[in-house]
matplotlib code that plots the C-alpha trace (Angstrom):
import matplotlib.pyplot as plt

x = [-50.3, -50.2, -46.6, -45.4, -45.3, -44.6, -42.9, -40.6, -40.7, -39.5, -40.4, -37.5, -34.6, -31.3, -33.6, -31.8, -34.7, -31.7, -29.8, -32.8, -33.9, -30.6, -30.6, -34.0, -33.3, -29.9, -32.2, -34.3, -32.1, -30.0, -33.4, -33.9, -36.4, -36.3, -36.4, -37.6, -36.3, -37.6, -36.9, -39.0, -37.9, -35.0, -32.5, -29.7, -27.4, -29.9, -30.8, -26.9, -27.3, -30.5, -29.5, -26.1, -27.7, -30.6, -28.8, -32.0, -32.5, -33.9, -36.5, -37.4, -40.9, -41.3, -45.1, -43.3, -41.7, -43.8, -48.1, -49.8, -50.4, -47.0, -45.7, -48.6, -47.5, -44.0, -44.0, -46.9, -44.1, -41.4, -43.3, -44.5, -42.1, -40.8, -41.3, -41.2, -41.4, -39.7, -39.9, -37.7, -39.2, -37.7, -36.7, -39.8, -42.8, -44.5, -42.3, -43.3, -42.1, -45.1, -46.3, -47.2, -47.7, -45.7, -44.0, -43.7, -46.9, -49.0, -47.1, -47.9, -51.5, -51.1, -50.2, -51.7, -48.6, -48.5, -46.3, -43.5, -42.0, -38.4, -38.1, -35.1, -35.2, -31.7, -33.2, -37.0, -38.9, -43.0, -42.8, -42.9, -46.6, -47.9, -45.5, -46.8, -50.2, -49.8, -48.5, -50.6, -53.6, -52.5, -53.8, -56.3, -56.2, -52.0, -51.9, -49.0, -48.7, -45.3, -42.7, -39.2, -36.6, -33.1, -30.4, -31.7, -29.6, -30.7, -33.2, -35.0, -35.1, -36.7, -39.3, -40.2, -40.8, -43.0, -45.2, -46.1, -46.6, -48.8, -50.7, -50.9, -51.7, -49.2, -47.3, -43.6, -41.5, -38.4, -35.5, -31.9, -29.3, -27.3, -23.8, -20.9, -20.7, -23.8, -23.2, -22.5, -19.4, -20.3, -21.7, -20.8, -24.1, -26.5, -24.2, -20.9, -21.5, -17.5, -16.3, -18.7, -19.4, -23.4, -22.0, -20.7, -20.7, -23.7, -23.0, -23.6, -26.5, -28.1, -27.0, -28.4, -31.4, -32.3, -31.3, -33.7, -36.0, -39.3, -39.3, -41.6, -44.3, -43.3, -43.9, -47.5, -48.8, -47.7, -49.5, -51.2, -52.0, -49.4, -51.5, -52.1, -50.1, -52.3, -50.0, -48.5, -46.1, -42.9, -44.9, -43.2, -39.2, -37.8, -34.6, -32.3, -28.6, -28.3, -24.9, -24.8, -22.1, -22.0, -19.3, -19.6, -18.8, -18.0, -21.1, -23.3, -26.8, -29.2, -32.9, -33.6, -37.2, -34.9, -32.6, -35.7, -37.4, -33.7, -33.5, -37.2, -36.3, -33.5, -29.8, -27.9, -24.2, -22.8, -19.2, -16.5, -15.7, -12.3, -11.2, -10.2, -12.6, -14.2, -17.3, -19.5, -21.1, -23.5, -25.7, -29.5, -28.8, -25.4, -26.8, -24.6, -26.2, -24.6, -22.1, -19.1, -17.0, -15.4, -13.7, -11.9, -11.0, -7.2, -8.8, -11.5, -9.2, -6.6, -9.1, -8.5, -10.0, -13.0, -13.4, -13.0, -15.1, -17.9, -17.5, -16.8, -20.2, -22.0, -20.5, -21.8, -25.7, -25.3, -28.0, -26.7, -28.9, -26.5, -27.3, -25.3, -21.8, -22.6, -23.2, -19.7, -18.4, -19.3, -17.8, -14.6, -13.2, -13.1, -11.2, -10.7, -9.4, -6.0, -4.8, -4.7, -4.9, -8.5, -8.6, -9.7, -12.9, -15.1, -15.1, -18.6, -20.1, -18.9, -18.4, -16.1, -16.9, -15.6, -15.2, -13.0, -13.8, -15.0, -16.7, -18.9, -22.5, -25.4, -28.0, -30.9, -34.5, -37.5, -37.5, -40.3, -40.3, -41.9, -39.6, -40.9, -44.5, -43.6, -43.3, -40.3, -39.7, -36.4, -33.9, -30.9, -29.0, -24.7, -22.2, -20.2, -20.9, -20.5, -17.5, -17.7, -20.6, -18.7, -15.4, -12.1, -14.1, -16.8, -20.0, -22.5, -25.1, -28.3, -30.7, -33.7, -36.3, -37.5, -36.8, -38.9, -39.0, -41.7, -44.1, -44.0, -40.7, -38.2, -34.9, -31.5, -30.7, -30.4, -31.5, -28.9, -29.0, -25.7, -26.9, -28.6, -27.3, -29.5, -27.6, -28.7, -27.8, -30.7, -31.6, -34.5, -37.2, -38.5, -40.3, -43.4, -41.7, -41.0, -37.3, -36.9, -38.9, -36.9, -34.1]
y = [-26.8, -26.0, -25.2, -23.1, -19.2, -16.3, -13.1, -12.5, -9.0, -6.9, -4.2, -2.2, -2.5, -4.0, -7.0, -10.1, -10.5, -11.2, -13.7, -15.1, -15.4, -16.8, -19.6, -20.7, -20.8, -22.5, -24.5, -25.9, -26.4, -28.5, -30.3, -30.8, -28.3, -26.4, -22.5, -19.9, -16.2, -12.7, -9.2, -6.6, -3.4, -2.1, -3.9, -5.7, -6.7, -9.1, -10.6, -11.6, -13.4, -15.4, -16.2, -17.9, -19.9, -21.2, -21.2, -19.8, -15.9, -13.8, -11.5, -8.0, -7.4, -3.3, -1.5, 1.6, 0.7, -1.9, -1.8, -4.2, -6.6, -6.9, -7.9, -10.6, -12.0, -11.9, -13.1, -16.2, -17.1, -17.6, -19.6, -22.0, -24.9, -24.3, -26.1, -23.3, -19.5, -17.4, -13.9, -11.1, -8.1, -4.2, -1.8, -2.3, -4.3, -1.1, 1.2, 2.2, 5.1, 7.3, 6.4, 2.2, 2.3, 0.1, -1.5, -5.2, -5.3, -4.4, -6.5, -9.4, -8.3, -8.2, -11.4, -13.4, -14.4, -15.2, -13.2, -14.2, -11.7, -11.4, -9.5, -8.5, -9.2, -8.4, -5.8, -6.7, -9.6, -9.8, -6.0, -7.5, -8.7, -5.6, -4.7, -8.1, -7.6, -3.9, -5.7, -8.7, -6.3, -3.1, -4.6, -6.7, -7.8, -8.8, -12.2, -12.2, -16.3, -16.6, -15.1, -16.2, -14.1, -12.8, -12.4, -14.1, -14.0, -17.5, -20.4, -18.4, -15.4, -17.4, -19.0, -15.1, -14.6, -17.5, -16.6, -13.1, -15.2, -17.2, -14.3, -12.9, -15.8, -15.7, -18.9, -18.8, -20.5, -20.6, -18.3, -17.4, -17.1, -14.1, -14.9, -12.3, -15.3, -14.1, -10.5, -9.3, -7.1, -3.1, -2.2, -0.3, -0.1, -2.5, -5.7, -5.3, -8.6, -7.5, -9.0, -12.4, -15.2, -14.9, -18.2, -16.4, -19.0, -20.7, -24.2, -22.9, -20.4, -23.8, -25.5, -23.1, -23.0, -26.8, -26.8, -23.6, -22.8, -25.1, -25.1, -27.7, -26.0, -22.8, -24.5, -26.1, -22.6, -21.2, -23.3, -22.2, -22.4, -21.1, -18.2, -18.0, -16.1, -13.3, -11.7, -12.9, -10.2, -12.2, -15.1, -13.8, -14.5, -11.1, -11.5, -8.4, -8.7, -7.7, -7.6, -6.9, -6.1, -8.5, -9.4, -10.4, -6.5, -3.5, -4.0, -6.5, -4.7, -6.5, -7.4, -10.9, -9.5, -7.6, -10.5, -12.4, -9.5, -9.5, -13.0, -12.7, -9.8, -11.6, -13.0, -12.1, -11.8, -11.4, -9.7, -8.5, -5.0, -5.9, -8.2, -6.5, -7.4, -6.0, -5.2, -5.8, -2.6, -4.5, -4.9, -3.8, -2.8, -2.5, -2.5, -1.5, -1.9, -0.5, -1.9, -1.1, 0.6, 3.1, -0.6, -1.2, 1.4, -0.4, -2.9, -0.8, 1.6, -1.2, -2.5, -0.3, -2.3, -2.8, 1.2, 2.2, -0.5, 1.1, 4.3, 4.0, 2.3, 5.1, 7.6, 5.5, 6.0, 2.5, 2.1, 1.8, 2.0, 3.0, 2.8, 4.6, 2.4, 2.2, 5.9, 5.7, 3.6, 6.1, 9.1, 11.0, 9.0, 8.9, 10.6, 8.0, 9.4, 7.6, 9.2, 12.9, 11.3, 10.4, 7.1, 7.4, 5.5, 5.4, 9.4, 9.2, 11.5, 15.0, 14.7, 13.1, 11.1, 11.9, 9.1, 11.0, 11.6, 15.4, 15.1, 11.8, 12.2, 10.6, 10.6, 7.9, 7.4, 6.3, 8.7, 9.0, 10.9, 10.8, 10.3, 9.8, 9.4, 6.1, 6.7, 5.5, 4.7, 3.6, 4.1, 5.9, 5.0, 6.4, 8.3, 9.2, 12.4, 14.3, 16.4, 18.8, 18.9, 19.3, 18.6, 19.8, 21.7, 22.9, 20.8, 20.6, 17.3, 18.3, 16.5, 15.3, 14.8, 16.5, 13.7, 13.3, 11.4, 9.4, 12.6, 14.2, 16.9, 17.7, 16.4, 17.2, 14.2, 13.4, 11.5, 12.2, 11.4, 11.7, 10.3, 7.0, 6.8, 7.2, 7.4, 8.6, 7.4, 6.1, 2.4, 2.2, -0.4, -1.2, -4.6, -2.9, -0.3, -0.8, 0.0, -0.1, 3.1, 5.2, 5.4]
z = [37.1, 40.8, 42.3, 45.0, 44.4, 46.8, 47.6, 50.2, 51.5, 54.6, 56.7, 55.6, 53.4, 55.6, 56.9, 55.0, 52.5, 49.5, 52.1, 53.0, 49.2, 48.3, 51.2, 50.2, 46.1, 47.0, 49.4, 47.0, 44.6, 46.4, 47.0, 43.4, 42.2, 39.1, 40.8, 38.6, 40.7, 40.3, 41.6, 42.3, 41.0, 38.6, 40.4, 38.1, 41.1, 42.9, 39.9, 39.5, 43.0, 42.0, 38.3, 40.0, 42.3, 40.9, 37.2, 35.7, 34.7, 37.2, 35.9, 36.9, 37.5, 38.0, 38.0, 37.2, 34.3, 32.8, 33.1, 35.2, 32.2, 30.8, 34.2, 34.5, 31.5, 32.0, 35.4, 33.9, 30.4, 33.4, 36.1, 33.4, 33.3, 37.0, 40.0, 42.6, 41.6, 43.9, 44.0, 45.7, 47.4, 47.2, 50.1, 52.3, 51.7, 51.2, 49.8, 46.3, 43.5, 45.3, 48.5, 47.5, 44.5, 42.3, 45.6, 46.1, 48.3, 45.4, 42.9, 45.5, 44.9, 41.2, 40.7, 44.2, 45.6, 49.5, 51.3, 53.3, 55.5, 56.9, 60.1, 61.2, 65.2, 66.5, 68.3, 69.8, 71.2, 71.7, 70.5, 67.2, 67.1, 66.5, 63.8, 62.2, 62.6, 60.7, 58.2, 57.8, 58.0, 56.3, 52.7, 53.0, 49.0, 50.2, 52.3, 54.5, 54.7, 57.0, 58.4, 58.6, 61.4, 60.8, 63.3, 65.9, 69.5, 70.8, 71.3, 73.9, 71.6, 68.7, 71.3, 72.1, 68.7, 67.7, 70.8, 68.9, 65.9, 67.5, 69.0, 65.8, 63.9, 60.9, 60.7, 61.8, 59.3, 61.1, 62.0, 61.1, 63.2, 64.0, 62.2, 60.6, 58.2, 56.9, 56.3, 53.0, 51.5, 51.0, 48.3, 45.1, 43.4, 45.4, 46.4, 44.7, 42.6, 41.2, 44.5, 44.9, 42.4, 44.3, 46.3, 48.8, 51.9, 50.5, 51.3, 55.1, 54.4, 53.2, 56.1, 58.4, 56.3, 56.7, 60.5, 60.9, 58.7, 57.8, 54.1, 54.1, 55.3, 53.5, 50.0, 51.0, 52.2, 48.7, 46.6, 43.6, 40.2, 37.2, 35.6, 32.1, 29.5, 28.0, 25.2, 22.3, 21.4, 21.8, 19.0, 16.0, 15.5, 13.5, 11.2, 12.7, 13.1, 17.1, 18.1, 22.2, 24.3, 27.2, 30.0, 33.6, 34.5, 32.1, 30.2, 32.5, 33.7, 31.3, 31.8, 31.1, 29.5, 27.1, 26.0, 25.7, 23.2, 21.2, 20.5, 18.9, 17.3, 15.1, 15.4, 18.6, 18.8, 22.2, 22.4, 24.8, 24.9, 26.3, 23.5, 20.2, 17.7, 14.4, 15.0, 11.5, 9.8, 8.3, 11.8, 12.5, 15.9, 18.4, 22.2, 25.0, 28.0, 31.6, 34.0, 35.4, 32.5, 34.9, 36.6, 33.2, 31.4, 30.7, 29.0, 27.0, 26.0, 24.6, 22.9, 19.6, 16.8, 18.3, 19.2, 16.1, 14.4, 17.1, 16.2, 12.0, 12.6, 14.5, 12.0, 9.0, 10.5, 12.5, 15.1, 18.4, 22.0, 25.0, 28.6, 31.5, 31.2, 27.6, 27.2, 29.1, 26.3, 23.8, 25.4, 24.5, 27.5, 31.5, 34.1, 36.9, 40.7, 40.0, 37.2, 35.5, 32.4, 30.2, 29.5, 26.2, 24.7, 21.4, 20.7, 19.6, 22.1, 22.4, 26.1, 28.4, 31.8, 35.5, 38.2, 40.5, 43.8, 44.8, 41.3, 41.8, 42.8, 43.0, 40.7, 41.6, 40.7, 38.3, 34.9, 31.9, 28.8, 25.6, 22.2, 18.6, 19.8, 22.7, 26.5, 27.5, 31.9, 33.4, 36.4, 37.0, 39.2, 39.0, 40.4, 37.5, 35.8, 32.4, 32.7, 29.5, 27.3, 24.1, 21.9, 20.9, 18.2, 20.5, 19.0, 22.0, 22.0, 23.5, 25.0, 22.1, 25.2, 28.6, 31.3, 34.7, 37.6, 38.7, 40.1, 36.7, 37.9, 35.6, 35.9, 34.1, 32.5, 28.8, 26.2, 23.9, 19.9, 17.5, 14.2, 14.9, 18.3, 21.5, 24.7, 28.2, 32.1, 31.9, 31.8, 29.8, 29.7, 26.6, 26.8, 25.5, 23.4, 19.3, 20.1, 16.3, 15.7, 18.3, 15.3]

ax = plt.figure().add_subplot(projection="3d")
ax.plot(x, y, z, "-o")
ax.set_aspect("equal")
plt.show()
């Protein structure tokens, strides 16, 4: 099958890449083709903006986290069956964990997928051929097929800007207007998805879209071929019990490669943290995966029965795989800035969580480590921190691993393990990781 396929990138974070990305999936859409999004990178909030609009899961393709041939195959399972694939740069087209390398440039490489390029040009005219032509020419195994402009002042202004494409010789796809309408709320972590239902003003981003942009033209330069897939490690259907904490936000960061690897590996049971259920003890495996705990900690906390089901199941041995909110979860409870008092939480872990203000910071970037003989890469990415690293009766959980960041330096966060527990800030990948054996 040959479809349309490419990358839409940007010289710098702040350019409009995800509006632009979400006017042309909404685009299509509304034209009738079967879109098939991606994201660059560890991001889970983009992916929430893609998967509403085009109303199939985005997937994360990341060079740091993943090797070259797992995200070839994953990115060749979800193109098959689409009509257009369409895939979402990070920060700038060039910007990778070290210097390039794993940035959307050379996963455009990795997989041959034409370029497209949105420039923000509030602020620059002809000056903007040469800043195309770097681009276009700065890889020469990276085609940069089109460009599309954001935040464009006026007819004139666009007619400036097509003469440097022209001069250039990259084809100009079309322009969008400069517009508040446009402009996104701040963010919490990435786009605050908590505040938008990803449809934001979309019925006008479309609009805009068709009145300015040529997406005609934009699919027949994109054409190619949907590659072949070249593993078979997701061939097998496993008989675990998987029960998975899932909401729209206290427990809603998960990659769509690792809901696809769960539902191979057995039964999946999704559940709401904020309900009050039992949670069985007869289980393989209870996955809480990150979010925005720290948001809901009324409804968490009131939740009794299903805490203690959570935690008479860790005590019992139960395996359970926590990440950031979900190491959160499992805490002794969270301090929040409008209260003195902990909101109390599963008791599992010997510490308890901070979110108030003076005691946030930011803790951000790629980590590796090595545990029971896998290497295991993720991204961390929070402000809350561990207030206290032990209980009433002073027992202190250590960290089982030494963690690094993407250069190989070590950094202070944990992979902690109580039992068969494994909990960290950390947001692990483990598409090519035997998550069973960690336990």
């Amino acid at each position: 099958m040959i479809i349309p396929q490419f990358l839409v990138a940007a010289p710098m974070s702040g350019s409009g890449k995800t509006t632009v990305c979400r006017g042309l999936m909404a685009l299509l859409v509304k034209k009738g083709f079967n879109v098939q999004p991606f994201k660059c990178g560890p991001d889970y909030i983009d992916t929430k903006y893609h998967t509403a609009v085009c109303g199939n899961p985005s997937v994360n393709l990341d060079l740091f986290m993943a090797s070259g041939r797992h995200v070839k195959d994953v990115y060749a399972r979800h193109a098959f069956g689409a009509d257009v694939c369409v895939v979402e740069g990070m920060m700038g087209m060039f910007d990778g964990y070290d210097r390039e390398r794993g940035s959307s440039a050379v996963v455009a490489g990795l997989l041959g997928l034409p370029v497209i390029l949105v420039v923000d040009a509030r602020s620059v005219a002809y000056s903007v051929a040469p800043l195309l032509s770097g681009f276009a020419h700065f890889r020469p195994d990276v085609k940069v097929a089109g460009v599309i402009f954001n935040r464009v002042g006026s007819a004139r202004h666009y007619e400036m800007l097509q003469e440097a494409c022209k001069d250039v010789g990259i084809a100009c796809l079309g322009y969008l207007p400069k517009d508040k309408a446009l402009e996104q709320d701040s963010r919490y972590l990435g786009l605050d998805f908590s505040r938008s239902s990803g449809t934001d003003a979309i019925e006008y981003l479309v609009y805009l879209m068709e009145q300015h942009v040529d997406w005609k033209q934009l699919l027949n330069i994109a054409m190619l071929p949907v590659p072949n897939v070249v593993q078979t490690h997701l061939a097998v259907k496993g008989n675990k019990r998987i029960w998975v904490a899932r909401n729209d936000e206290s427990f809603s960061f998960l990659y769509a490669a690792h809901v696809e690897l769960l539902e191979h590996m057995g039964i999946v049971t999704y559940f709401d943290p904020e309900q009050n259920i039992n949670i069985p003890q007869n289980i393989d495996l209870l996955y809480l995966p990150g979010g925005y705990p720290e948001k809901h900690l009324e409804e968490l906390s009131a939740a009794k029965q299903t805490l203690s089901s959570i935690r008479r199941y860790a005590e019992e041995g139960g395996r359970i795989w926590a990440e950031c909110g979900g190491m959160i979860y499992l805490s002794q409870g969270v301090m929040n800035n409008d209260c003195e008092t902990i909101h109390p939480l599963t008791g599992v872990l010997p510490f308890h969580i901070t979110n108030r203000e003076g005691e946030r910071k930011l803790s951000l970037g790629y980590r590796q480590l090595i545990y029971k003989g896998q290497q295991l890469r993720g991204h961390e990415f929070h402000y809350t921190q561990i207030a206290g690293s032990s209980d009433e009766n002073g027992n202190i959980l250590s960290s089982v691993a030494q963690m690094k960041d993407a250069k190989g330096r070590i950094v202070p966060t944990s992979l902690f393990r109580y039992k068969n527990v494994l909990a960290s800030y950390v947001h692990l990948y483990w598409g090519e990781v035997d998550l069973m054996k960690l336990f």
